[in-house]
N, C-alpha and C positions, 0 to 999 in steps of 0.2 A: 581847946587846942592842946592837943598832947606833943612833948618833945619826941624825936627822932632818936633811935638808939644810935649811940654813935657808932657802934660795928658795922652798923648798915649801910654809912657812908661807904665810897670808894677810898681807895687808899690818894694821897695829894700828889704821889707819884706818879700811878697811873692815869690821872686828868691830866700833868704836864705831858705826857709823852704823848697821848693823843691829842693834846692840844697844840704839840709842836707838829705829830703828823699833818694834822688837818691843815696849819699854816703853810705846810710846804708843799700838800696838794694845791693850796690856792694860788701857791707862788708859782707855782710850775706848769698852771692854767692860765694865771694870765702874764707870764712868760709867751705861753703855745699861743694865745690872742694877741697879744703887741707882735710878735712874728707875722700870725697872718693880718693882721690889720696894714701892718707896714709893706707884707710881699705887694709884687707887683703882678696884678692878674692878665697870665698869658692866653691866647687862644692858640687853639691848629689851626695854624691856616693854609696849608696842602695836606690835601690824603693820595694815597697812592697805595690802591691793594696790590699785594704782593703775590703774584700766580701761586696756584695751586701745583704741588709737585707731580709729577708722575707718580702715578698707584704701581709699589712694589711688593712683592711673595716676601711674607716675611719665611725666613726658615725652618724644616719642620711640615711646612703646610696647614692647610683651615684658614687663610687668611692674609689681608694683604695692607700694609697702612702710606700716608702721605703726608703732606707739610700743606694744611690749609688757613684759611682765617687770618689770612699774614696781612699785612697793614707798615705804611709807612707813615706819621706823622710829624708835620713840620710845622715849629713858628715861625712867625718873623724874625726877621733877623734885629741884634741887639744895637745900640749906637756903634762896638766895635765890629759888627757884621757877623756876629756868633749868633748860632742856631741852635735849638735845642730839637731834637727829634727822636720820637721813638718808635721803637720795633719792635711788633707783637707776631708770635704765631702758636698754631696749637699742630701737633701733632697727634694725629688719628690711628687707632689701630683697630679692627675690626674686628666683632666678637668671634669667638669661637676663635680666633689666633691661639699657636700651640706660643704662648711666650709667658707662661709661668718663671718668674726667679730670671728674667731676663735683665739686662744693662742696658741702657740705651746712653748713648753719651747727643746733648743738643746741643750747638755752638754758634753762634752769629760774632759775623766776621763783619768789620767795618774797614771803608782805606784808610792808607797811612794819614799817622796826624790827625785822628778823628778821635776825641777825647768821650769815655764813658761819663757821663754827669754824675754831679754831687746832690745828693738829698741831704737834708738837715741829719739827716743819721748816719747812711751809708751812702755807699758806691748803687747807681737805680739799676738793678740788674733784680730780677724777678722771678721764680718764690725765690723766698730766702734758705740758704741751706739748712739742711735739717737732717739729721739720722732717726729721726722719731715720726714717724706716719703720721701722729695723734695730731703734731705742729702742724704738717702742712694741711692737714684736714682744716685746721683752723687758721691758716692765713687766709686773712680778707681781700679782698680786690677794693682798697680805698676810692673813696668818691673823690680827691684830689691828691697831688702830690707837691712837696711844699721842697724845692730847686734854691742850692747855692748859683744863683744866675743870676749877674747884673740887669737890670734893666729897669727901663723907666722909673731913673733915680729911687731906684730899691737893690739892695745886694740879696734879696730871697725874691722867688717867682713864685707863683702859684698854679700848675694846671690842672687840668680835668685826667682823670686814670679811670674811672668806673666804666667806661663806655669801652674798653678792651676785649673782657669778656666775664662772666660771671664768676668763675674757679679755677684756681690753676689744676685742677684735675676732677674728674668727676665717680673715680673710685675710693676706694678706701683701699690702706695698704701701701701703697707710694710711699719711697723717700725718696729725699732727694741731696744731691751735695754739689758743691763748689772747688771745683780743682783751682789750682793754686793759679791767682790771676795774672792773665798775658795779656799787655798794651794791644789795643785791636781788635781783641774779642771776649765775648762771654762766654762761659760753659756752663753748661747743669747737666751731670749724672743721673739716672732717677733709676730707681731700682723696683720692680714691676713685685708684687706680691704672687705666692703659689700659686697654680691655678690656672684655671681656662676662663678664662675673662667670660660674661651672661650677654655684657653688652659693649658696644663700641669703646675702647679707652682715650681719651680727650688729657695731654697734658698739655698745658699755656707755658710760654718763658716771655718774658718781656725786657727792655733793655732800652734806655734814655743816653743818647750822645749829642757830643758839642762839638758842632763843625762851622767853618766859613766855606768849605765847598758843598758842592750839590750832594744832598743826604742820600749818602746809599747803603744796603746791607744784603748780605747772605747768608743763609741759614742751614744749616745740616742736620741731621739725626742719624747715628746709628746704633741699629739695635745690634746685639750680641746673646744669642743663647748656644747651649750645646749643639744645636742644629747646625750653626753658622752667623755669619753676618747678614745683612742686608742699611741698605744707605739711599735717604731720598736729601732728597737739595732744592733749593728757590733761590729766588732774589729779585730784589728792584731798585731803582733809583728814581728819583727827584731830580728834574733839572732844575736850571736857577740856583 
């Protein structure tokens, strides 16, 4: 058995600091496990698709887009009669659209008194802002979403999100932003990359509210290039 040179060891510095890293990835994992061990697993239990808007010219000419894929999702309601539900749509644009470097601004309006829900992180409002293309390429569409929402004696809920749609966009190039937030509604800017788009453009928003009344929403898009404007709109509601 021969001895070890001692220069070959690590320094006793660099093992505590990785040894404190690695204790605070495991704190902070089963932190994230006692959260979901303890939320309370909700289901949807109303859907209600949200009509497809009218097909508009976008400006310019080559093409024309809509508000489809819309969706309304409700739970039950809590022991105080609060709801959680959310609002999914993607907007379409059709290839060959002259909408290089265009604006599109998307907003969903909910009635008064109808609260946007709280995730364990943020406000659930969907992608998350970003001036960087690279990000929104890589936000994922989670397989569930983990809700500051009382229910069945837990103050965190748990629902299912994956079933929405695969990506909030199916280009490269997109950004997207967050204007400054107004009680009521969501917005997302998304700013279209140079170009004549190859094939259809698909951007998702999604958005989670807390109501005691019957869950409703409307949604808008408009886009803005040098050509002009053009504007499509939907909506539905829940009764009960």
């Amino acid at each position: 058995m021969s001895l070890k040179d001692p220069q070959s060891r690590p320094p006793r510095g660099a093992v505590i600091v990785v040894a404190v890293g690695l204790l605070a990835c495991l704190a902070a994992a089963l932190l994230t496990n006692e959260d979901l061990l303890g939320a309370a697993q909700l289901e949807w239990t109303q859907t209600r698709e949200i009509p497809d808007s009218k097909r508009v010219e976008v400006p310019g000419g080559g093409g024309e887009m809509r508000l489809s894929q819309g969706q309304l999702r409700v739970t039950e309601p809590n022991f105080a009669g609060y709801k959680l539900y959310r609002v999914s749509q993607v907007l379409e644009i059709g290839a060959g659209t002259q909408v290089g470097q265009a604006r599109i601004k998307c907003t969903t309006t909910v009635p008064k008194n109808v609260i946007v829900a709280k995730t364990t992180e943020r406000r659930a409002a969907f992608p998350l802002s970003t001036s960087d293309e690279a990000k929104l390429q890589k936000q994922e569409v989670k397989e569930n979403l983990l809700f500051e929402f009382n229910a069945r004696g837990s103050a965190l809920s748990l629902l299912e999100y994956e079933d929405v749609f695969d990506e909030y966009t199916n280009i490269d190039g997109v950004k997207v932003e967050w204007p400054p937030f107004h009680p009521g509604r969501e917005e997302w800017v998304w700013f279209l990359p140079k170009g004549q788009p190859e094939e259809d453009i698909e951007l998702g928003f999604v958005s989670v509210w807390r109501t005691r009344k019957a869950p409703a929403a409307s949604n808008t898009c408009t886009l803005t290039s040098e050509a002009g404007t053009a504007t499509v709109r939907t909506g539905a509601a829940v009764s009960g």
